[in-house]
Each structure stands twice: as structure tokens, then as C-alpha cells.
HTML snippet that shows the backbone in 3Dmol.js (N, CA, C, O; Angstrom):
<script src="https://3Dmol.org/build/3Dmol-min.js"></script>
<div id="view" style="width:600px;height:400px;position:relative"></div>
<script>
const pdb = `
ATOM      1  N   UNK A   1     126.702 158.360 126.086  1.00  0.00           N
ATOM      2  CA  UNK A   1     125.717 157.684 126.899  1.00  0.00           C
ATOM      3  C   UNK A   1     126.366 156.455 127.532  1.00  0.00           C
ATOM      4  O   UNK A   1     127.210 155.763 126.962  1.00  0.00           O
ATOM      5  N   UNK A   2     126.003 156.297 128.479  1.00  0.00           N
ATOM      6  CA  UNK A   2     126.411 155.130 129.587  1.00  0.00           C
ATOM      7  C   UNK A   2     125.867 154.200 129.063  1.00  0.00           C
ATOM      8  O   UNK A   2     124.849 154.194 128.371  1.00  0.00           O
ATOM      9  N   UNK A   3     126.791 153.038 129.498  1.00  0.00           N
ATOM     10  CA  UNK A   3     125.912 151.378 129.204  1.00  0.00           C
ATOM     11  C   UNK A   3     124.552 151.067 130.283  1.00  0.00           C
ATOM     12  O   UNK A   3     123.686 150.225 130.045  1.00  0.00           O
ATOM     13  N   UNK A   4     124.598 152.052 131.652  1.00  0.00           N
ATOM     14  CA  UNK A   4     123.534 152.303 132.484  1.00  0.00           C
ATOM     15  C   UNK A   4     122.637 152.486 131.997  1.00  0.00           C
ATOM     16  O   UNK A   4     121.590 151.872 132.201  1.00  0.00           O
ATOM     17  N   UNK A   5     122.894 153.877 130.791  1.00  0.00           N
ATOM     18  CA  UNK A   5     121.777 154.832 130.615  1.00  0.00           C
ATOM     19  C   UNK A   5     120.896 154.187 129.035  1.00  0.00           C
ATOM     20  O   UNK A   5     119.730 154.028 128.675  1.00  0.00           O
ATOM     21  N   UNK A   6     121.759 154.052 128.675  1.00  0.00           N
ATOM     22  CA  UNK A   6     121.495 152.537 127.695  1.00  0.00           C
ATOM     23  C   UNK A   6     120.330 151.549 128.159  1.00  0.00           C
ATOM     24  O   UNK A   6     119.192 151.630 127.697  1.00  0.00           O
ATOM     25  N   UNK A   7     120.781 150.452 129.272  1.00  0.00           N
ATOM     26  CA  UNK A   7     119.909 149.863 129.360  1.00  0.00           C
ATOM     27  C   UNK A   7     118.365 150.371 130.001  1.00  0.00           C
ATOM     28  O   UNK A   7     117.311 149.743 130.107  1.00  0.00           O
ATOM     29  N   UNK A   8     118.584 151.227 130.226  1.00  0.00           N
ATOM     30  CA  UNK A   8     117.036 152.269 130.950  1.00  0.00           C
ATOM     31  C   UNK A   8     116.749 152.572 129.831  1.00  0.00           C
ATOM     32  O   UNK A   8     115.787 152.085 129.237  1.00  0.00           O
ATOM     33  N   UNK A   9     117.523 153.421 129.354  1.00  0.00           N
ATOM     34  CA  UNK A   9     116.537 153.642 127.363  1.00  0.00           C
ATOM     35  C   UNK A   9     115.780 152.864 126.622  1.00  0.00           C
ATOM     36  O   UNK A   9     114.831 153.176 125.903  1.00  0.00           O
ATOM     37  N   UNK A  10     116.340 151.626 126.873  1.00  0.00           N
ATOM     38  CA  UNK A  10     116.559 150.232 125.986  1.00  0.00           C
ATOM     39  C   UNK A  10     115.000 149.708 126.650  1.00  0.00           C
ATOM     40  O   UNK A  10     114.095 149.428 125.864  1.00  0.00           O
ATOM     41  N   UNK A  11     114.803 149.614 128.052  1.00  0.00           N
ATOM     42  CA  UNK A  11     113.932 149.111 128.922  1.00  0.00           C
ATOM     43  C   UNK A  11     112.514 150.239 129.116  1.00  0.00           C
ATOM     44  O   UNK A  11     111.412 150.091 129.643  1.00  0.00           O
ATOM     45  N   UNK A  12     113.044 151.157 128.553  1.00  0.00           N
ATOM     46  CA  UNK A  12     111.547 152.461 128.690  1.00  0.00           C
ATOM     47  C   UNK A  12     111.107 152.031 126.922  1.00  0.00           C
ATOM     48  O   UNK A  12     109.926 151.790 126.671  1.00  0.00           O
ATOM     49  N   UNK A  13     112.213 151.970 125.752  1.00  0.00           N
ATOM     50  CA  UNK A  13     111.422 151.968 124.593  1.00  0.00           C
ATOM     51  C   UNK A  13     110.761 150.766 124.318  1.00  0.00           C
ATOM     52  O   UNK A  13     109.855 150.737 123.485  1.00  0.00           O
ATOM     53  N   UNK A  14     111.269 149.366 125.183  1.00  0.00           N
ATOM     54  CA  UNK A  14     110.590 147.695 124.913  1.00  0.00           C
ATOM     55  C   UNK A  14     109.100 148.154 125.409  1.00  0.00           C
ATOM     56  O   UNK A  14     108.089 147.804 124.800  1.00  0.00           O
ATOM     57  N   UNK A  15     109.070 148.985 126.591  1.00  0.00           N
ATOM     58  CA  UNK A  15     107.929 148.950 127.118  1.00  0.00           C
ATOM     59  C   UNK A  15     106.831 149.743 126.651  1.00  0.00           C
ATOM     60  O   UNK A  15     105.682 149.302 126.666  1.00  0.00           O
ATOM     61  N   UNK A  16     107.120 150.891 126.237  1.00  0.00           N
ATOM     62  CA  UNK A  16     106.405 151.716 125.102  1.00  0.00           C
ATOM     63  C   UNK A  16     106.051 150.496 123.879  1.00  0.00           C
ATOM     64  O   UNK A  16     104.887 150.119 123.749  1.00  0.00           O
ATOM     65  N   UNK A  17     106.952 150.032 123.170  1.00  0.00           N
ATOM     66  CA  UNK A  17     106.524 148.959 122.202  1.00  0.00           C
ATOM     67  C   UNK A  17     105.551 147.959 122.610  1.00  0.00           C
ATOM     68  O   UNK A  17     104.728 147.608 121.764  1.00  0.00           O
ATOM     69  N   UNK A  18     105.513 147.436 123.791  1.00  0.00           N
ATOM     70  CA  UNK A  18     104.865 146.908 123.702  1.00  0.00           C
ATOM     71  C   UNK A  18     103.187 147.709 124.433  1.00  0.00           C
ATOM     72  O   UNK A  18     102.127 147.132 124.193  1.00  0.00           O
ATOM     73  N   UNK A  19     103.194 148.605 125.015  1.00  0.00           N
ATOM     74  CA  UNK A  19     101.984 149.636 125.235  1.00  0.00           C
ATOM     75  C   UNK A  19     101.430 149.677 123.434  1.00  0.00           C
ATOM     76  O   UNK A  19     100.253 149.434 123.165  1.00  0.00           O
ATOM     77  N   UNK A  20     102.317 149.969 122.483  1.00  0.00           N
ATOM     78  CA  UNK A  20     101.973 150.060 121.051  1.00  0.00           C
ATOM     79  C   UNK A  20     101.382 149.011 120.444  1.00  0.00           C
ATOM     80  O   UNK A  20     100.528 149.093 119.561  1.00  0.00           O
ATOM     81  N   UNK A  21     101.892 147.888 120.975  1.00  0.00           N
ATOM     82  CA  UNK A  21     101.380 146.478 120.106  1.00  0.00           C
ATOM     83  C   UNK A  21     100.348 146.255 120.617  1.00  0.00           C
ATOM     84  O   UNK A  21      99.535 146.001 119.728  1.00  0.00           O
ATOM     85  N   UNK A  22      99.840 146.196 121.730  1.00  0.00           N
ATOM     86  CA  UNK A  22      98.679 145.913 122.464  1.00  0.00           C
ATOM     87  C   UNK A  22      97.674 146.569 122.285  1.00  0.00           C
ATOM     88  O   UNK A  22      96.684 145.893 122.009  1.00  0.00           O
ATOM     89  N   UNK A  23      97.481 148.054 122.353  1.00  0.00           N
ATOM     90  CA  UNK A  23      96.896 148.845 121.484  1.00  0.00           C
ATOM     91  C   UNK A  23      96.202 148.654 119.943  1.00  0.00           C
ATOM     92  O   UNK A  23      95.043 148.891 119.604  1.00  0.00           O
ATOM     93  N   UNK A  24      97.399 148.111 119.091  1.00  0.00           N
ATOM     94  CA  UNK A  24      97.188 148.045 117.689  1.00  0.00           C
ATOM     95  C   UNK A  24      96.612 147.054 117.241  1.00  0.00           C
ATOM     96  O   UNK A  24      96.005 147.010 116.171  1.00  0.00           O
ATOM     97  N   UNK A  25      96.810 145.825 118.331  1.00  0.00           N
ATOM     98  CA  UNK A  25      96.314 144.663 118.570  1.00  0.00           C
ATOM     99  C   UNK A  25      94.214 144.536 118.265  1.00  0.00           C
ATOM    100  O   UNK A  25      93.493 143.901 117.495  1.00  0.00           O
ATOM    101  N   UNK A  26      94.027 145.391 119.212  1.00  0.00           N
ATOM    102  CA  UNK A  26      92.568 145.565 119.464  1.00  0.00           C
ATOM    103  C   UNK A  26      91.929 146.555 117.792  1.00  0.00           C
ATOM    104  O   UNK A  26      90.803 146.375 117.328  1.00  0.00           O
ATOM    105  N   UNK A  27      92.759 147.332 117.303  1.00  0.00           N
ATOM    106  CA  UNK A  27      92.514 148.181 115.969  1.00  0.00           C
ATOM    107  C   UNK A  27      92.111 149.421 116.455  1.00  0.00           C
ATOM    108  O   UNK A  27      92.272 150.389 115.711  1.00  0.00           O
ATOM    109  N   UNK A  28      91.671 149.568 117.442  1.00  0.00           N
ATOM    110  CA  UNK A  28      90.932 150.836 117.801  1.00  0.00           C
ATOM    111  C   UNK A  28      91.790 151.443 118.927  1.00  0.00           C
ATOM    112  O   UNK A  28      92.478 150.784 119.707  1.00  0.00           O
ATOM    113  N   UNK A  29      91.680 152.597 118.916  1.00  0.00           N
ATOM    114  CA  UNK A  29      92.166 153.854 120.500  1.00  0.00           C
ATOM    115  C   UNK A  29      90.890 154.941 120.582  1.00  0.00           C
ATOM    116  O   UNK A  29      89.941 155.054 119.806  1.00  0.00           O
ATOM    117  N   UNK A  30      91.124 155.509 121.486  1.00  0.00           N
ATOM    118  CA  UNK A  30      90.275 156.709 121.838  1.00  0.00           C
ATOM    119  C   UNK A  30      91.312 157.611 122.072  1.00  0.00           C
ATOM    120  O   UNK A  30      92.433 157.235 122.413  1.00  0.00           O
ATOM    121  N   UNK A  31      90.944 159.001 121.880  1.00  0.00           N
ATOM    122  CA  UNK A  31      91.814 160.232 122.225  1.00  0.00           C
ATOM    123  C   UNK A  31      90.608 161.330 122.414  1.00  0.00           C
ATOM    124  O   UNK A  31      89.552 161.093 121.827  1.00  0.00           O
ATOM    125  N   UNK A  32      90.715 162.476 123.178  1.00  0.00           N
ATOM    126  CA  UNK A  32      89.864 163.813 123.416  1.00  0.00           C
ATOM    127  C   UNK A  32      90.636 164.766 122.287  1.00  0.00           C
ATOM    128  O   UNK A  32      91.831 165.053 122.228  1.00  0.00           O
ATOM    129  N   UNK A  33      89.120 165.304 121.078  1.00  0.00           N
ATOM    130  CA  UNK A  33      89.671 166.030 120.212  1.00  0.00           C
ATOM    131  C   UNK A  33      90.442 167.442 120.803  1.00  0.00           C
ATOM    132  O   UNK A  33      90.634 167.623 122.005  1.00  0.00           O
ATOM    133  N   UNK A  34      90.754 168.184 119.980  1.00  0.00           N
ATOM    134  CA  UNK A  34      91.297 169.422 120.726  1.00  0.00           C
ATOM    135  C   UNK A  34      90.018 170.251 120.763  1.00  0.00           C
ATOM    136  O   UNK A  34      90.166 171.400 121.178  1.00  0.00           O
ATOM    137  N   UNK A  35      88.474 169.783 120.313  1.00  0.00           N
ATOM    138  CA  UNK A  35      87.345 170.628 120.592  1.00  0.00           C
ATOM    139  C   UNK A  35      86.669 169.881 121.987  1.00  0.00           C
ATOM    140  O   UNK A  35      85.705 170.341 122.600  1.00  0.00           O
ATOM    141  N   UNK A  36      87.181 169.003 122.233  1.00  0.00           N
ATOM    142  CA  UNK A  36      86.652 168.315 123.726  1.00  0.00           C
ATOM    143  C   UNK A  36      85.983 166.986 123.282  1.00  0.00           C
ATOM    144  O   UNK A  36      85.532 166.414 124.275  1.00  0.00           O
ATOM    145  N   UNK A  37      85.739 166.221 122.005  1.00  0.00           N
ATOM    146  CA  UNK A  37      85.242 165.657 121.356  1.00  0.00           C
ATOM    147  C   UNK A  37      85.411 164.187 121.750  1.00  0.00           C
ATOM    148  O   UNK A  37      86.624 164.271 121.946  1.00  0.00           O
ATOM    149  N   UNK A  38      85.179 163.114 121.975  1.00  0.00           N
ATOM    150  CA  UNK A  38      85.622 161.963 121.874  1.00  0.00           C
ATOM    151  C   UNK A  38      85.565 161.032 120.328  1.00  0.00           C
ATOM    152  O   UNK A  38      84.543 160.771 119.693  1.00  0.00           O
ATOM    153  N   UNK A  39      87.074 160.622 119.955  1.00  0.00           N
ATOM    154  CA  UNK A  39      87.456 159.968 118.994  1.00  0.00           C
ATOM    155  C   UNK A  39      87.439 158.780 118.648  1.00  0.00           C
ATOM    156  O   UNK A  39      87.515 158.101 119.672  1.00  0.00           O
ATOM    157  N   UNK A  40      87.383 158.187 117.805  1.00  0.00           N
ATOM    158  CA  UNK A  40      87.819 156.929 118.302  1.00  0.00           C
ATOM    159  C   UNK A  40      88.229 156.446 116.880  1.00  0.00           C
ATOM    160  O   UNK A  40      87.307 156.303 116.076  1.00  0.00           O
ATOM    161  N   UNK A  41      89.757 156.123 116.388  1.00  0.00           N
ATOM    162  CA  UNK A  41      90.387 155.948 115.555  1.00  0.00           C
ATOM    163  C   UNK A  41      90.586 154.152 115.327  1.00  0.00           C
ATOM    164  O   UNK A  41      91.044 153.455 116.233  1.00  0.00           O
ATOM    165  N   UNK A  42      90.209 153.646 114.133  1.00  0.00           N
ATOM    166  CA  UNK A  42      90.819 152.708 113.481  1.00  0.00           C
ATOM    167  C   UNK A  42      89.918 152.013 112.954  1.00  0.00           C
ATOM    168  O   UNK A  42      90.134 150.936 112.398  1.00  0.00           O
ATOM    169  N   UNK A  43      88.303 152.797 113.122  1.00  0.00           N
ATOM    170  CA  UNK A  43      86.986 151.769 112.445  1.00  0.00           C
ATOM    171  C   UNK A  43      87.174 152.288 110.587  1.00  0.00           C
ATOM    172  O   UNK A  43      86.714 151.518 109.744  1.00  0.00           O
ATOM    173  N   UNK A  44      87.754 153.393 110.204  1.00  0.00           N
ATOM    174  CA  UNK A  44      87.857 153.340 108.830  1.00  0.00           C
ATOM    175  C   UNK A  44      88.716 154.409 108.570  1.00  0.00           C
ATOM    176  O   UNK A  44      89.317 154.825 109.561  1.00  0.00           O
ATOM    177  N   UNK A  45      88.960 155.021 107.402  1.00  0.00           N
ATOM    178  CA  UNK A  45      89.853 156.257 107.045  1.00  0.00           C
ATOM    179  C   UNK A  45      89.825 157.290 108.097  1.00  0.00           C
ATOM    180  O   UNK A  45      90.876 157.677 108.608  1.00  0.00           O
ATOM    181  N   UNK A  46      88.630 157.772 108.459  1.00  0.00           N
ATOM    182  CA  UNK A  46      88.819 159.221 109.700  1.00  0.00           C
ATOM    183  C   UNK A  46      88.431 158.443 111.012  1.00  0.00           C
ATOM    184  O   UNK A  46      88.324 157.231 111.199  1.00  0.00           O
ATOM    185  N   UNK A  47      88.310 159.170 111.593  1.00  0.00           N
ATOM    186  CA  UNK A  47      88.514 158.680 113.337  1.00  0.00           C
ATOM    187  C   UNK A  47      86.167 159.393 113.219  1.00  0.00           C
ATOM    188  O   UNK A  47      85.488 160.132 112.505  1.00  0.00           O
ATOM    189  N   UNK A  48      85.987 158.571 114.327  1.00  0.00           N
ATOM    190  CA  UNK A  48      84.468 158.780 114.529  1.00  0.00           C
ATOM    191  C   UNK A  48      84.682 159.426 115.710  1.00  0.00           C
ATOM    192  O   UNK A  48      85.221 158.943 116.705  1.00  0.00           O
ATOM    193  N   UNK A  49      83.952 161.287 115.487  1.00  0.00           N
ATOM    194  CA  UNK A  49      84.189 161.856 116.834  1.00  0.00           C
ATOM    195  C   UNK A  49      83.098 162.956 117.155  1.00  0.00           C
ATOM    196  O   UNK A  49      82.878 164.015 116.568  1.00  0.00           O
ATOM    197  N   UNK A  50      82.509 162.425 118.204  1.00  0.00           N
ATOM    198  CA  UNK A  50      81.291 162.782 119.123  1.00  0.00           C
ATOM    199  C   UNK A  50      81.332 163.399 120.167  1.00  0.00           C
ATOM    200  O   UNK A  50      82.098 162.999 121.045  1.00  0.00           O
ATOM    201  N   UNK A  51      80.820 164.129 120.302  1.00  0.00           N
ATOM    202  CA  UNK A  51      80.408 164.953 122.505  1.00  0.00           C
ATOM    203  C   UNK A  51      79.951 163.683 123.036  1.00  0.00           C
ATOM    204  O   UNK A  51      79.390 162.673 122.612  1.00  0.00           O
ATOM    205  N   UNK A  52      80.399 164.116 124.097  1.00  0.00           N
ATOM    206  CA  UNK A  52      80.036 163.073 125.063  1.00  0.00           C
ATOM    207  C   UNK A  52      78.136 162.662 125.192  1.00  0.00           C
ATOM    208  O   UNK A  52      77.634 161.554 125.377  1.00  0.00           O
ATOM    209  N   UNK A  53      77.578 163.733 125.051  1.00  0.00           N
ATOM    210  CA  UNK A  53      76.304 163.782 124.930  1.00  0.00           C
ATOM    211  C   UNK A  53      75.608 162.706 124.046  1.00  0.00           C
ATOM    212  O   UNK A  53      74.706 161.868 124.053  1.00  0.00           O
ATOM    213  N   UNK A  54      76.600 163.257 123.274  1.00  0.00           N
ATOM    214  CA  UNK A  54      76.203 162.288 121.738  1.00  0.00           C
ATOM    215  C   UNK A  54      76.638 160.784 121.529  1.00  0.00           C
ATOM    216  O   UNK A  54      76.013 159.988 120.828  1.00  0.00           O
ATOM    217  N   UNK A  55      77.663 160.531 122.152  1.00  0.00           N
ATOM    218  CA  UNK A  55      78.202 159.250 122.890  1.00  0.00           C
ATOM    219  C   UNK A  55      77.252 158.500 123.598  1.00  0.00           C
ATOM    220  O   UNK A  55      76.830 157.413 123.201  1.00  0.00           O
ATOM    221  N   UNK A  56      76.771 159.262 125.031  1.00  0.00           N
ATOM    222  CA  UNK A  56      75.471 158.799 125.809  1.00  0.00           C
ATOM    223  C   UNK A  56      74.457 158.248 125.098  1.00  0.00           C
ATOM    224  O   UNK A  56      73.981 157.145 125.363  1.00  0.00           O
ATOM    225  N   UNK A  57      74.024 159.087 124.031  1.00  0.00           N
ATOM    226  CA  UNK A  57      72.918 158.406 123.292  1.00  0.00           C
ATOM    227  C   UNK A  57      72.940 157.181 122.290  1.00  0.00           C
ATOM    228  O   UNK A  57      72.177 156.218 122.353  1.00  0.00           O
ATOM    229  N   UNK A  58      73.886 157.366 121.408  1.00  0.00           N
ATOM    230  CA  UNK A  58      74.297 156.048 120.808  1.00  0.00           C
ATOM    231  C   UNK A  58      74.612 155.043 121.845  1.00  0.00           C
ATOM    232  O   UNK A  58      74.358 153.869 121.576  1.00  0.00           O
ATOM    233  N   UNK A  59      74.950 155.235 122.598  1.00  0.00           N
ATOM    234  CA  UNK A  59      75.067 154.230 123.448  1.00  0.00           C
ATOM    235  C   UNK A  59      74.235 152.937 124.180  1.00  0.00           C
ATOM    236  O   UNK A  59      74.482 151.767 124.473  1.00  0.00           O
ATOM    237  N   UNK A  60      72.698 154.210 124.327  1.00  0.00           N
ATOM    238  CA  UNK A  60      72.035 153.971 125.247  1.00  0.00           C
ATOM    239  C   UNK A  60      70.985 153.199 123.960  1.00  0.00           C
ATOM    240  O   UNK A  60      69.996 152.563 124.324  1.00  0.00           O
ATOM    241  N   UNK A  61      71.290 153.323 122.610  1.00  0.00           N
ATOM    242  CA  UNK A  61      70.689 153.078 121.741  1.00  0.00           C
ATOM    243  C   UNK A  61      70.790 151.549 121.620  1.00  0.00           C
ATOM    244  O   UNK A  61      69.822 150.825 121.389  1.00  0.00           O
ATOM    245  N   UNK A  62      72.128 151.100 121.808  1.00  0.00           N
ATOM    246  CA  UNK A  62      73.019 149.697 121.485  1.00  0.00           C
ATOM    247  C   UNK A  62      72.274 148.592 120.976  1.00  0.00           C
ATOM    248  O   UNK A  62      72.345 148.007 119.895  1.00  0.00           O
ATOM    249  N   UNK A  63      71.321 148.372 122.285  1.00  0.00           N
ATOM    250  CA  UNK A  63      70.299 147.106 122.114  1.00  0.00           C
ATOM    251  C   UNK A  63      69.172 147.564 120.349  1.00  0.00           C
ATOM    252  O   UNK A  63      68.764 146.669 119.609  1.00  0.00           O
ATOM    253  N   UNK A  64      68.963 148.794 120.129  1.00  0.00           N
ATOM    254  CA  UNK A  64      67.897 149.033 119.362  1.00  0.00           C
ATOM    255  C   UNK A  64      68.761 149.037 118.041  1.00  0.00           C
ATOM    256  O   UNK A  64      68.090 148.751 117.049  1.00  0.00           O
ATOM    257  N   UNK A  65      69.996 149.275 117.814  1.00  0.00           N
ATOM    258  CA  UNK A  65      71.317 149.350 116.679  1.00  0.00           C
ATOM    259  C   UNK A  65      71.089 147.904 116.507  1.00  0.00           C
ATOM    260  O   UNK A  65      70.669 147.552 115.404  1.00  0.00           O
ATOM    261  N   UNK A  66      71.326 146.856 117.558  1.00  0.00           N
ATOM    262  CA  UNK A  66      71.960 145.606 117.287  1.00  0.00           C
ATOM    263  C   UNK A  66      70.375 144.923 116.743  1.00  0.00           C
ATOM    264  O   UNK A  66      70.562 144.064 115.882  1.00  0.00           O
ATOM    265  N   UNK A  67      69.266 145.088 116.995  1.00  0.00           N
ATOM    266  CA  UNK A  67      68.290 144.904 116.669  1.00  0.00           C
ATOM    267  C   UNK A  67      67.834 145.016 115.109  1.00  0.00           C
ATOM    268  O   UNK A  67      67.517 144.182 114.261  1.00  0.00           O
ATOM    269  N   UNK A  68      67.943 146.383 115.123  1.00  0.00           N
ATOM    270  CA  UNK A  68      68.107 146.734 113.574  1.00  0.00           C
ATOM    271  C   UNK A  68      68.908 145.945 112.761  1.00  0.00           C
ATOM    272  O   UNK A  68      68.460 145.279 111.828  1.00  0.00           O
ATOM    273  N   UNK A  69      70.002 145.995 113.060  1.00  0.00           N
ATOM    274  CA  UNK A  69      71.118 145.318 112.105  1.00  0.00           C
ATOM    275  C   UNK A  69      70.836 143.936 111.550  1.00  0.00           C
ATOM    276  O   UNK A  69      70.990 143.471 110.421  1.00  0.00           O
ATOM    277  N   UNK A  70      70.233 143.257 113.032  1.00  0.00           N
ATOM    278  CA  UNK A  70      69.831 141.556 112.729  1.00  0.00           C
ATOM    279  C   UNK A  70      68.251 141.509 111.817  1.00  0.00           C
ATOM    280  O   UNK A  70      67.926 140.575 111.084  1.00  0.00           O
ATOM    281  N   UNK A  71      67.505 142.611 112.050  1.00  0.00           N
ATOM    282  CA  UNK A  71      66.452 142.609 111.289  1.00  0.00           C
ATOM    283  C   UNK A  71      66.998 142.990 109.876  1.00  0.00           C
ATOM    284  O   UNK A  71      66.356 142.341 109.051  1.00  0.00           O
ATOM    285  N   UNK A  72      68.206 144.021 109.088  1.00  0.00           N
ATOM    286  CA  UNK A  72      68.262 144.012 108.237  1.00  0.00           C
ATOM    287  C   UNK A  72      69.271 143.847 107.429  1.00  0.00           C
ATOM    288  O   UNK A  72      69.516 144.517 106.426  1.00  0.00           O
ATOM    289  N   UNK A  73      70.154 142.524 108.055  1.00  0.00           N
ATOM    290  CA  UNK A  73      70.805 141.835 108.182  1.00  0.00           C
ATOM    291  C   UNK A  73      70.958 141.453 106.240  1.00  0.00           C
ATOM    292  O   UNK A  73      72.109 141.568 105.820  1.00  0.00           O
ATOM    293  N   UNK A  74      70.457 141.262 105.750  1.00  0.00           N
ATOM    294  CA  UNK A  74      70.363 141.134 104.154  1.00  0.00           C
ATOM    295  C   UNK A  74      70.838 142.391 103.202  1.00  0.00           C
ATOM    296  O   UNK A  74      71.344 142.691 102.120  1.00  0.00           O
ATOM    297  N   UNK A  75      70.275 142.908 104.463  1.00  0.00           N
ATOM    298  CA  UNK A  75      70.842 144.615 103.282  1.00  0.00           C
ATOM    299  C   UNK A  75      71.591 145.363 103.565  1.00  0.00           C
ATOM    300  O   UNK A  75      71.799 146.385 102.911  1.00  0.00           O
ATOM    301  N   UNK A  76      72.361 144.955 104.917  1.00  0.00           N
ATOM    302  CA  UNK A  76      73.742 145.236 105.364  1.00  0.00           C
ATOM    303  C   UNK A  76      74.933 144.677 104.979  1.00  0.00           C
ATOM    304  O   UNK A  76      75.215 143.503 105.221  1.00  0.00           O
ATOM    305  N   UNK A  77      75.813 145.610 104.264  1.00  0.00           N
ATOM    306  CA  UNK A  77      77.255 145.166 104.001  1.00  0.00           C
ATOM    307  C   UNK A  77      78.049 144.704 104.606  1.00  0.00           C
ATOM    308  O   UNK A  77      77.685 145.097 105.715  1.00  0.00           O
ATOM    309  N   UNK A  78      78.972 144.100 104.795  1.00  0.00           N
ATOM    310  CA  UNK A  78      79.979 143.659 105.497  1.00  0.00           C
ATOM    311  C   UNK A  78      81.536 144.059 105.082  1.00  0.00           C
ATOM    312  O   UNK A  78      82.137 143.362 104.265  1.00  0.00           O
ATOM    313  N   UNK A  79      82.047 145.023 105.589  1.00  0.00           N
ATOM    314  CA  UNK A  79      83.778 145.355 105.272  1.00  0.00           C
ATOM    315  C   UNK A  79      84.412 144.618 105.797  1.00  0.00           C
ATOM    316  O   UNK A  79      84.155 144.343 106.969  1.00  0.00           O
ATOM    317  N   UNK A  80      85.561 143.976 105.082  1.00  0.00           N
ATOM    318  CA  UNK A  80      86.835 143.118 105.738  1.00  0.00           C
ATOM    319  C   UNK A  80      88.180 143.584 105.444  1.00  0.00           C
ATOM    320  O   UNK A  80      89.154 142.987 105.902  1.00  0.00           O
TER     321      UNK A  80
END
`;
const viewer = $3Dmol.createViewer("view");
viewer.addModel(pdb, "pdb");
viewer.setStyle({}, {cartoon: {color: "spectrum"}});
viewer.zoomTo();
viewer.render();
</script>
């Protein structure tokens, strides 16, 4: 390998590293399962993965989730 081809190697893997850190940074990614599924890896041991359908609705839920939570806010755990 060239000292050329070197520094292009050198300059494609810094930049991948840092695509990686930034990523890992936030804790979470998304990926499409191989069933068409949406994933979303790093909230606990398995990845949380939904149809899009099913996405839409939790979604659309957000305000009524965050509601709940503050109403039962005493009897909700907290993981760290």
C-alpha cells in the first residue's frame, strides 16, 4: 500500500469514527428490521421494533404517554 493510499484509508476510517462517536453519543440508532419493522436500539437489552403503523400511533399518543407518566409519576421507576 502507498503512503497515498494510506492517507485516504487513514482519512475514510477518522471519518467513519467519528460518524460512530456521534451516534453513540445520543445512545440510540434506528435501523429497518429485515421484516420491514422499525428499530430502535440502545433504550435497553433488545432493540424496540414496530410497523410503521404502530409507530404512527404511539406517536400520535405522546402528549397522552407524557400525561400519564406525570400523573403517575410516584409509581413510576426510574433506570439509570
Amino acid at each position: 500500500m502507498s503512503d497515498e493510499e494510506m492517507k485516504k484509508e487513514l482519512e475514510l476510517l477518522r471519518a467513519e469514527n467519528a460518524a460512530l462517536k456521534k451516534t453513540s453519543a445520543k445512545g440510540l440508532s434506528l435501523k429497518v428490521s429485515e421484516k420491514g419493522g422499525l428499530s430502535i436500539y440502545g433504550l435497553g437489552r433488545f432493540p424496540v421494533t414496530l410497523y410503521k403503523e404502530q409507530w404512527k400511533k404511539l406517536l400520535d399518543m405522546s402528549d397522552d404517554i407524557r400525561a400519564f407518566m406525570q400523573a403517575n409519576d410516584a409509581q413510576l421507576k426510574t433506570k439509570e
